[in-house]
N, C-alpha and C positions, 0 to 999 in steps of 0.2 A: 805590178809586182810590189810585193810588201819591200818595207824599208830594212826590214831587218836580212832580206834576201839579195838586195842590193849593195848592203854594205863591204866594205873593203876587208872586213871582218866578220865573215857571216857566222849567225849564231844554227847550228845543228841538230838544236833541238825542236821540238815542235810547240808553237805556244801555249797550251794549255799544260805542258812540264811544266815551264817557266812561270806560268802563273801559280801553278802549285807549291812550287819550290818558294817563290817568293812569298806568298801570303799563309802558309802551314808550317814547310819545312824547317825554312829559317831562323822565323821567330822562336821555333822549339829549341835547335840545335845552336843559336847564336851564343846561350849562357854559358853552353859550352864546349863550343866550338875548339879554344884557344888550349884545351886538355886533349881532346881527340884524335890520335895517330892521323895524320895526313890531312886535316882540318887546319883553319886558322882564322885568327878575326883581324880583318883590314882595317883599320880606321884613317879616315879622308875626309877633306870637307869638300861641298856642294862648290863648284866651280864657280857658279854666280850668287847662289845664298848665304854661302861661308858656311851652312849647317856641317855640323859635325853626324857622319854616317859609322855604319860599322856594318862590317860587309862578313858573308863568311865564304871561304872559299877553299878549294883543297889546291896545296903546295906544296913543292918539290926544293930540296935543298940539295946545294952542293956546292962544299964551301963555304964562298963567302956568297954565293950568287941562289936567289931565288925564284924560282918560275912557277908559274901557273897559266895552266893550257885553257885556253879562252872556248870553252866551247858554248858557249852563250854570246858568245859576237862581245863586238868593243863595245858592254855596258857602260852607264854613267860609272860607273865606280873605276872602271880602267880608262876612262875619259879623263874622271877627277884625279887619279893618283898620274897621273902621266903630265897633264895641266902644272899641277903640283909642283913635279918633280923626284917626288916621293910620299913615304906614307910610314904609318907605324905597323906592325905586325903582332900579333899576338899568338904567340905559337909554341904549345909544352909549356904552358905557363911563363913563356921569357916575353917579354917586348923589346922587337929588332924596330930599328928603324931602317928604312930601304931608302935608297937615291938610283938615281940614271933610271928610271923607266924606260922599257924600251919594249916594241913589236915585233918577232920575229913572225913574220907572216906562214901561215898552212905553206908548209912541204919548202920553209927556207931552213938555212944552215942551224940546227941545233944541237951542233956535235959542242962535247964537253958541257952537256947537259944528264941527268939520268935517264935512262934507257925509259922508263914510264911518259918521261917528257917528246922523247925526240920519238917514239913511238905515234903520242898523240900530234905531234906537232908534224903528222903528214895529213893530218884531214885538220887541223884548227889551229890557228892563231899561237901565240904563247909572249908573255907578258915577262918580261926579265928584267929582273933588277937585281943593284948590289945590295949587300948588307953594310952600312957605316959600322 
């Protein structure tokens, strides 16, 4: 059984998405990501490298607290920003800084989240941090 099927965070998609996404979509939509309704760009460093990453991801606001529904399993970039602590945001052209990382596991409590979130978050993961 693959590693990614065994995780605590299983990713939902099938890997040839994943490869797509990562070596076509991203690099396209990364410039700009950080202007795109429901988009955003994560920037983290490489847990053992120190390299600085920049991720793109779709997010959920409300409040002060922001989430994004894992359905790509705990990649390194929610390894790194969890590691961390936190991470910076790039979202609507602002840059938020996030702290408290945290996992709410597939189909755990994520009331007083947006209905888009607590929706996905009966089949995958979701990744919830504050806004400092």
């Amino acid at each position: 059984m693959p590693d990614r099927e065994r995780a605590e965070h299983p990713n939902i998609f099938p890997e040839w998405l994943d490869r797509l996404q990562h070596k076509y979509m991203n690099p396209l939509i990364r410039p700009i990501a950080h202007y795109l309704p429901g988009t955003c760009l994560v920037t983290h460093r490489g847990r053992r490298s120190g390299k600085e990453y920049r991720t793109v991801v779709t997010s959920y606001r409300h409040g002060r607290i922001l989430a994004v529904a894992l359905g790509h399993g705990e990649t390194d970039w929610v390894k790194n920003v969890v590691a961390a602590g936190g991470a910076d945001v790039a979202r609507f052209g602002r840059v938020l800084h996030v702290t408290s990382p945290r996992i709410i596991p597939a189909g755990g409590d994520t009331s007083g989240l947006p209905w888009r979130v607590r929706v996905q978050g009966r089949r995958v993961a979701i990744l919830v941090a504050d806004i400092a």
